[in-house]
TIRODREN-217872 format. One line per 4 residues: number of its first residue (from 1); their letters; for each residue x, y, z of C-alpha. Coordinates in Angstrom, 3 decimals, m for minus. Layout:
residues N
NUM = a = X Y Z | ... $
END
This chain:
residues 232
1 = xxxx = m73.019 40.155 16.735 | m70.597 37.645 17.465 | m66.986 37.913 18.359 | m65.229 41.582 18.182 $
5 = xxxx = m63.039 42.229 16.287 | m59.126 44.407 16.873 | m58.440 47.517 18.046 | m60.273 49.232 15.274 $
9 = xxxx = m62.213 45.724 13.780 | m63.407 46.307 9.797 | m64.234 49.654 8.159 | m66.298 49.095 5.165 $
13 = xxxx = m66.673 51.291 2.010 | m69.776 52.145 0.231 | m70.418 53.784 m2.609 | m74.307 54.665 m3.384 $
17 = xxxx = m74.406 51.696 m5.515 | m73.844 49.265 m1.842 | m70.380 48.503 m4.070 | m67.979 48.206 m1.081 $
21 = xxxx = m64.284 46.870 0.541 | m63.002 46.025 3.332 | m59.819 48.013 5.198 | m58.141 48.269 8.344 $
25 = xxxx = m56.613 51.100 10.077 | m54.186 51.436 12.280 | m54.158 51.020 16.664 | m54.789 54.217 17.980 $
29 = xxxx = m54.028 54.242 21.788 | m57.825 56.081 21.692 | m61.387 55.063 21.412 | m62.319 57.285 18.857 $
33 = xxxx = m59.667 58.540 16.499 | m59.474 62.099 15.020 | m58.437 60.904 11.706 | m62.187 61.275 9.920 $
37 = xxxx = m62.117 65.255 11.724 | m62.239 66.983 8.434 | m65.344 64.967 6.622 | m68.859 64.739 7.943 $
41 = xxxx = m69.581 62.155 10.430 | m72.724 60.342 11.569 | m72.593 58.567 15.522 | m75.594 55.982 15.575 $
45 = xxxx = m76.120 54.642 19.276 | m77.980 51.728 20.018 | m78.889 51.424 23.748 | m79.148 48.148 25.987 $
49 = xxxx = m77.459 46.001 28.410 | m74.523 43.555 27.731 | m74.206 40.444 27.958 | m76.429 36.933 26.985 $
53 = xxxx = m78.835 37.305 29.869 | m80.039 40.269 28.234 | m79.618 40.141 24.085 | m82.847 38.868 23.809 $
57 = xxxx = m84.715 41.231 25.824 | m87.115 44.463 25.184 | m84.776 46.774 26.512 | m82.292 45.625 23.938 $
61 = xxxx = m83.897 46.566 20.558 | m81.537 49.325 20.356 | m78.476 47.307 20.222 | m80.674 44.730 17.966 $
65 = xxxx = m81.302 47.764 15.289 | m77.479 48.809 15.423 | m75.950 44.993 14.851 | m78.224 44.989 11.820 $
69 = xxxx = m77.320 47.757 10.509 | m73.903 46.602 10.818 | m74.725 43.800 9.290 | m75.994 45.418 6.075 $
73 = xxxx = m72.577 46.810 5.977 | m71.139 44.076 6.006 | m69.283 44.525 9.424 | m68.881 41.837 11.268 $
77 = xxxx = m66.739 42.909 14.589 | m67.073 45.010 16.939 | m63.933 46.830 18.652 | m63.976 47.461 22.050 $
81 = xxxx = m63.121 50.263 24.458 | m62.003 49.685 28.090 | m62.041 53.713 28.516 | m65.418 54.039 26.635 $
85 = xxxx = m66.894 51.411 28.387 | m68.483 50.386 25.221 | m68.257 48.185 22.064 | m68.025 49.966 18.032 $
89 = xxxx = m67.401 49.528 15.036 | m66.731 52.139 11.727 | m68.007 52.864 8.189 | m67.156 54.766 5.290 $
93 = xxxx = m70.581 55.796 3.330 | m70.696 57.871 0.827 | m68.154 60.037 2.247 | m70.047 60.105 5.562 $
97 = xxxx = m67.891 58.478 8.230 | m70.016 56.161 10.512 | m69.518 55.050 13.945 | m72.135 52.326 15.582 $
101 = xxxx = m72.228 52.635 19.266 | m73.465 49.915 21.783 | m72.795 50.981 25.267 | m71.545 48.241 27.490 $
105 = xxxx = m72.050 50.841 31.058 | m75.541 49.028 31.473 | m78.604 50.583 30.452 | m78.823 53.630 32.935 $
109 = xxxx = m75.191 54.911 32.569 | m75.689 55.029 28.820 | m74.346 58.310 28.241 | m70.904 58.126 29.639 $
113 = xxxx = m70.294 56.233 26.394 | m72.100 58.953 23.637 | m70.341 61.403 25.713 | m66.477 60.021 25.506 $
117 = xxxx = m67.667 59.528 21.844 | m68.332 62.735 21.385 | m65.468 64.558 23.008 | m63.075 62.801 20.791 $
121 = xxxx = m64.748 64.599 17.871 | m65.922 67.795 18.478 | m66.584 68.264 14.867 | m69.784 65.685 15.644 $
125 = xxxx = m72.832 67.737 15.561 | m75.884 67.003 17.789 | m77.787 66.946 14.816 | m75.628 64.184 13.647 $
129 = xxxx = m76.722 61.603 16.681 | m78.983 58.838 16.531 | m79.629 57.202 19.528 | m82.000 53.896 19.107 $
133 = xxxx = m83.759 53.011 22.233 | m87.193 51.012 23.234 | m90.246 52.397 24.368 | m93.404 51.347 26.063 $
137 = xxxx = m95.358 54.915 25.136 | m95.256 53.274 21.222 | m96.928 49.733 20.399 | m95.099 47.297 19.267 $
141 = xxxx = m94.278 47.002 14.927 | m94.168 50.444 15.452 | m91.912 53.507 16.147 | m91.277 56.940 16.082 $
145 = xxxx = m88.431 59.554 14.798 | m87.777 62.810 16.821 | m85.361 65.570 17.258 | m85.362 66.475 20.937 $
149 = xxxx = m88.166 64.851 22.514 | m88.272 61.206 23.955 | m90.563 58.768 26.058 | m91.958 60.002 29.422 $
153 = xxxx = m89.133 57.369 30.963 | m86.417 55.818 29.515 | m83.352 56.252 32.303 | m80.704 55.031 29.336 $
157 = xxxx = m81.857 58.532 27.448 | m82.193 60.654 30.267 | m78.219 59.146 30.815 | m77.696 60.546 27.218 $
161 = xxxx = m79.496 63.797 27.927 | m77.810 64.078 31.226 | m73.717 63.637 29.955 | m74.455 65.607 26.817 $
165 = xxxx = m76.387 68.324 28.582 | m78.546 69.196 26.025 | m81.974 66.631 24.211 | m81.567 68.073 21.014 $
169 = xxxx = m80.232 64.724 19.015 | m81.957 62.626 16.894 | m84.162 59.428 18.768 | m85.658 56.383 16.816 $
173 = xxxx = m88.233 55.260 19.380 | m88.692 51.383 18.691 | m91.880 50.217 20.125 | m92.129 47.646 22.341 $
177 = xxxx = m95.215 48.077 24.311 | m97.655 44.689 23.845 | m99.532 44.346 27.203 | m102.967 43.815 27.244 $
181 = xxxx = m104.509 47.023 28.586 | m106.406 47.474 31.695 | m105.473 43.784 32.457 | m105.161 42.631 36.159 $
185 = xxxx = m102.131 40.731 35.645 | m100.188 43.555 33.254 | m96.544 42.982 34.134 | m94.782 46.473 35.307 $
189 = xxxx = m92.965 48.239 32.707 | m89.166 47.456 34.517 | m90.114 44.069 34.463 | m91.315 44.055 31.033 $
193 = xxxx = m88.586 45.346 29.503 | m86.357 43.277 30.928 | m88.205 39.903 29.953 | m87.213 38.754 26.287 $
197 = xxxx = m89.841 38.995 23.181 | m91.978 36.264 22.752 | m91.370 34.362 19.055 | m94.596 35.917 17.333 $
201 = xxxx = m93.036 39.431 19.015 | m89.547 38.954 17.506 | m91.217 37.918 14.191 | m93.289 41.374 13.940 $
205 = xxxx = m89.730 43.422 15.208 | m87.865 41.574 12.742 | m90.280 43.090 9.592 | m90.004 46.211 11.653 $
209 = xxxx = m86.136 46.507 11.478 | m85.435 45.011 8.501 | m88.504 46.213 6.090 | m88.788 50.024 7.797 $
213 = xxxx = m86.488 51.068 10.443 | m82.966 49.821 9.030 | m83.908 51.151 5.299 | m85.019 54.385 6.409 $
217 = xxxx = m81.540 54.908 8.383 | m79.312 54.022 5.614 | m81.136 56.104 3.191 | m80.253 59.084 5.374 $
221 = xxxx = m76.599 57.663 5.581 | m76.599 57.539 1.670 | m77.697 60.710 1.844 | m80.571 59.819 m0.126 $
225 = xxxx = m82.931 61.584 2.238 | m82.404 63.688 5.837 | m83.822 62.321 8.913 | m87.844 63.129 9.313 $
229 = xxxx = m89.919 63.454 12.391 | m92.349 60.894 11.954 | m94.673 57.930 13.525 | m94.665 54.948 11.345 $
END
């Protein structure tokens, strides 16, 4: 998403009907204000690596999912945290108070950022994180939805599961994984990752985010449905 925006960039309200406006709160001298403390909250995290080398790459679906949520929102800058070390951006849904979360610590220090998030607002529940994240364990066009349990690598979750010190949030497990198998030339998986998608690849993510993953998260933000584990 380009540009960011001030201190606290837009916060959008939504009614059920998608009817919304646009306000802006005052600088608070910290990352995460306590002013939404006393309704229920939501903290989606989408994991990758800053900058242009990387926006195009596997590893960055996460941040790729969160931008486009924002986007349905109708939010388009980011605020930015020097303390944080990361780059967000708030909603108003339905009552539910949003934050979007894109880590700027690089990929393996993830969780310093979900963690400072979190300690600003102890009235965040785990059950209440969604952390968005590649994986090579799920083909890609498709992905997965679990409480607790993630890939058998991914060093930007363990990061999460590390500062946290506990797995039990929510994971959407985008798949990424489209090497031919048992091929002699199969590219290693930290070298995968790190290459961007091919066109026809970023054609079958796009349906994937925009058609499955992206409507399934708002409906549970709309509270039209709780999150579900499930392989899709």
């Amino acid at each position: 998403m380009e540009g960011k925006g001030g201190w606290w960039g837009n916060v959008r309200k939504y009614d059920e009907r998608g009817n919304g406006g646009t306000s802006r709160l005052r600088e608070s001298s910290r990352l995460f204000s306590t002013c939404y403390n006393e309704v229920s909250m939501k903290l989606i995290v989408g994991l990758g690596n800053p900058g242009e080398k990387y926006e195009n790459t596997r590893h960055n679906v996460g941040f790729m999912v969160v931008d486009k949520i924002a986007s349905d929102f109708g939010i388009k800058n980011y605020g930015s945290s020097k303390k944080g070390k990361a780059d967000y951006a708030w909603a108003e849904i339905n009552e539910n108070k949003i934050e979007l979360l894109k880590p700027q610590t690089f990929m393996n220090e993830s969780g310093f950022s979900v963690q400072y998030a979190k300690k600003n607002h102890p009235e965040l529940n785990n059950s209440d994180v969604l952390v968005i994240h590649d994986d090579l364990d799920i083909s890609l066009g498709s992905y997965k939805l679990q409480f607790g349990k993630g890939p058998k690598l991914h060093n930007g979750v363990l990061s999460v599961e590390r500062e946290l010190s506990t797995k039990d949030f929510w994971r959407l497990r985008v798949g990424v994984e489209g090497r031919i198998k048992n091929s002699e030339i199969r590219i290693k998986g930290e070298d995968y990752v790190l290459a961007n998608f091919t066109r026809k690849e970023r054609e079958i993510l796009a349906g994937l985010i925009e058609g499955r993953i992206v409507p399934e998260i708002k409906n549970w933000l709309l509270k039209k449905q709780p999150l579900r584990t499930s392989l899709r």
